[in-house]
Backbone as CSV, one residue per row, in Angstrom:
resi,resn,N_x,N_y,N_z,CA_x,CA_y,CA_z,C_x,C_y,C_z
1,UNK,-0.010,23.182,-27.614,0.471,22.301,-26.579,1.994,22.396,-26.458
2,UNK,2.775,22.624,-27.536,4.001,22.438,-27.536,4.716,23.829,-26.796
3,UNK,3.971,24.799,-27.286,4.152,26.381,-26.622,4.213,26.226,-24.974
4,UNK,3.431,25.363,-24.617,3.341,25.263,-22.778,4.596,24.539,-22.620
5,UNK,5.000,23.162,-23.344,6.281,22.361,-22.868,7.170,23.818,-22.977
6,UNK,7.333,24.108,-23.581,8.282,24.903,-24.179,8.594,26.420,-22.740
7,UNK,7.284,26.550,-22.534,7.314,26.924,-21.183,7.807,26.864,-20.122
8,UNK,7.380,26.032,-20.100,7.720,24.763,-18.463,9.844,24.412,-18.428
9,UNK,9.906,24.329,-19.886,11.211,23.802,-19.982,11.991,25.250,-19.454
10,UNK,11.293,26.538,-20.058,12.512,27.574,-19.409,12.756,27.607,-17.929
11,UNK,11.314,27.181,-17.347,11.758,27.565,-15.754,12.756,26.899,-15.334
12,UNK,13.671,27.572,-14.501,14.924,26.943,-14.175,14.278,26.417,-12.995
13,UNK,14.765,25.137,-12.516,14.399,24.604,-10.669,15.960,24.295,-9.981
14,UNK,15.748,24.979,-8.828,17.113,24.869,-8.256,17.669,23.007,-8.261
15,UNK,19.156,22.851,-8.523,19.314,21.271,-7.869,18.710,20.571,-7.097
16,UNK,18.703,21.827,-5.770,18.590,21.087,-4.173,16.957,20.942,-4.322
17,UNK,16.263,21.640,-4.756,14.845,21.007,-4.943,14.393,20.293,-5.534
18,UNK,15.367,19.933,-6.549,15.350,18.705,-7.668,15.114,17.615,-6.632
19,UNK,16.786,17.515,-5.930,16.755,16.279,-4.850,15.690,16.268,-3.915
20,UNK,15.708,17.279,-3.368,14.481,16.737,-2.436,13.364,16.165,-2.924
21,UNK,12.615,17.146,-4.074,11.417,16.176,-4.609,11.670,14.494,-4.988
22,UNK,12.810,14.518,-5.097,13.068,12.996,-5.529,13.005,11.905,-4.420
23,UNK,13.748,12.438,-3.273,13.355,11.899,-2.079,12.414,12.324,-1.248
24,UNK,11.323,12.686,-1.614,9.972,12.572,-1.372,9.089,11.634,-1.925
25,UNK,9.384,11.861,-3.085,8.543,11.016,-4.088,9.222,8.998,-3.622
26,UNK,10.367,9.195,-3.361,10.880,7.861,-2.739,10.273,7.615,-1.472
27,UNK,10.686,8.405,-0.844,10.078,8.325,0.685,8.383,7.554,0.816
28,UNK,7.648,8.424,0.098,5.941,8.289,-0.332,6.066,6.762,-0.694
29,UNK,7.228,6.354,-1.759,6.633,4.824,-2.567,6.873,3.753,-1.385
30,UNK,8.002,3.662,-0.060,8.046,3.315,0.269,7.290,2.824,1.486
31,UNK,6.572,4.021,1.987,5.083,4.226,3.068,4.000,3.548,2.141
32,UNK,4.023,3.501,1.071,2.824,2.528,0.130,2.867,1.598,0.459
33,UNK,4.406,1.109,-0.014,5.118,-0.457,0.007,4.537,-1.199,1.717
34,UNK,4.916,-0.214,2.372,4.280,-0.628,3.764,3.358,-0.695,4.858
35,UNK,2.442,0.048,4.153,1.213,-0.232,3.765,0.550,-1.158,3.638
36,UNK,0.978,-1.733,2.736,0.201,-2.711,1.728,0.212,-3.728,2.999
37,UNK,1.916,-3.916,3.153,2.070,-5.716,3.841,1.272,-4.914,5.368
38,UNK,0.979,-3.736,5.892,0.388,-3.284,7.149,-1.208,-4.072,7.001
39,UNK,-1.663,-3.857,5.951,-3.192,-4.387,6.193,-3.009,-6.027,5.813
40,UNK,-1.810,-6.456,5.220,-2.181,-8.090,4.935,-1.833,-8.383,6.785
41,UNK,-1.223,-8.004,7.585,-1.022,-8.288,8.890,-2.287,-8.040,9.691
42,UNK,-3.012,-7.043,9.482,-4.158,-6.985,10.042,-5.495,-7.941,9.693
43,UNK,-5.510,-8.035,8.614,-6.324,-8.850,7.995,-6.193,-10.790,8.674
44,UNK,-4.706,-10.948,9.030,-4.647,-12.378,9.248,-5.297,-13.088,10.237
45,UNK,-5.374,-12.195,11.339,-6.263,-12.298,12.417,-7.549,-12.404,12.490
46,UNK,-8.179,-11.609,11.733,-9.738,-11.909,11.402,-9.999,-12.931,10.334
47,UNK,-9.061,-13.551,9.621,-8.920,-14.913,8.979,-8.849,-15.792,9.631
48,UNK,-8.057,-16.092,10.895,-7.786,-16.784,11.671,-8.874,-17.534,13.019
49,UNK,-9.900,-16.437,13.144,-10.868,-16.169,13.827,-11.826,-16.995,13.273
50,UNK,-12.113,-16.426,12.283,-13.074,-17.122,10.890,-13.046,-18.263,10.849
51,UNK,-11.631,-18.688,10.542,-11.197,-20.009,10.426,-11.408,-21.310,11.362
52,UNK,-11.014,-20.495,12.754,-11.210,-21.031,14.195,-12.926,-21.112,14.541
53,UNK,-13.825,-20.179,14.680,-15.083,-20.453,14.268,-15.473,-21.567,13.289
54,UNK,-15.228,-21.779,11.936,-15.839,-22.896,11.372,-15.546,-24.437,11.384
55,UNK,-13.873,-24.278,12.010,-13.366,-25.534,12.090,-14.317,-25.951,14.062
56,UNK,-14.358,-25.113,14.597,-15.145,-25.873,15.621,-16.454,-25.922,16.111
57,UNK,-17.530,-24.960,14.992,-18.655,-25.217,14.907,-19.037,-26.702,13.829
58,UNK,-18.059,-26.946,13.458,-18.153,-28.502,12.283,-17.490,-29.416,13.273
59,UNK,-16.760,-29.704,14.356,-16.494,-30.697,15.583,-17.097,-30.372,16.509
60,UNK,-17.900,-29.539,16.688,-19.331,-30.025,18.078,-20.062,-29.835,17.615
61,UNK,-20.485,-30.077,16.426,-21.611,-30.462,15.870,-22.205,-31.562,14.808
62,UNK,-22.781,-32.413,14.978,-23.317,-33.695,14.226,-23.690,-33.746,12.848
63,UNK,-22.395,-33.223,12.210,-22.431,-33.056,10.479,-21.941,-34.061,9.761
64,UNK,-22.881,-34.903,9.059,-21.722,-35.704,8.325,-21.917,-35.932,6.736
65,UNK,-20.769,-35.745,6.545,-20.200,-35.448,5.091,-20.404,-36.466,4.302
């Protein structure tokens, strides 16, 4: 196992591809990040719906608690 690190460590990688992979790999975490809050925005609406459905099938209708 150590023979492969040992490998890997000679290949030289240019700087400028250093950076770029780095701001890729940034770029990517941040499309996650926005993402995430993309589906809690989509999601609120069909909560809202839901919500609106049960609160007025329980006031026109003769339920009592």
């Amino acid at each position: 196992m150590s023979n492969i690190k040992q490998e890997l460590e000679k290949i030289k990688i240019p700087k400028e591809l250093h950076k770029r992979t780095k701001l890729c790999v940034e770029n990517a975490k941040l499309e996650q990040r926005s993402n995430k809050k993309g589906k809690l925005y989509k999601r609120f609406p069909i909560a809202a719906a839901v919500s609106f459905i049960v609160v007025s099938t329980l006031t026109f209708t003769p339920v009592f608690i």
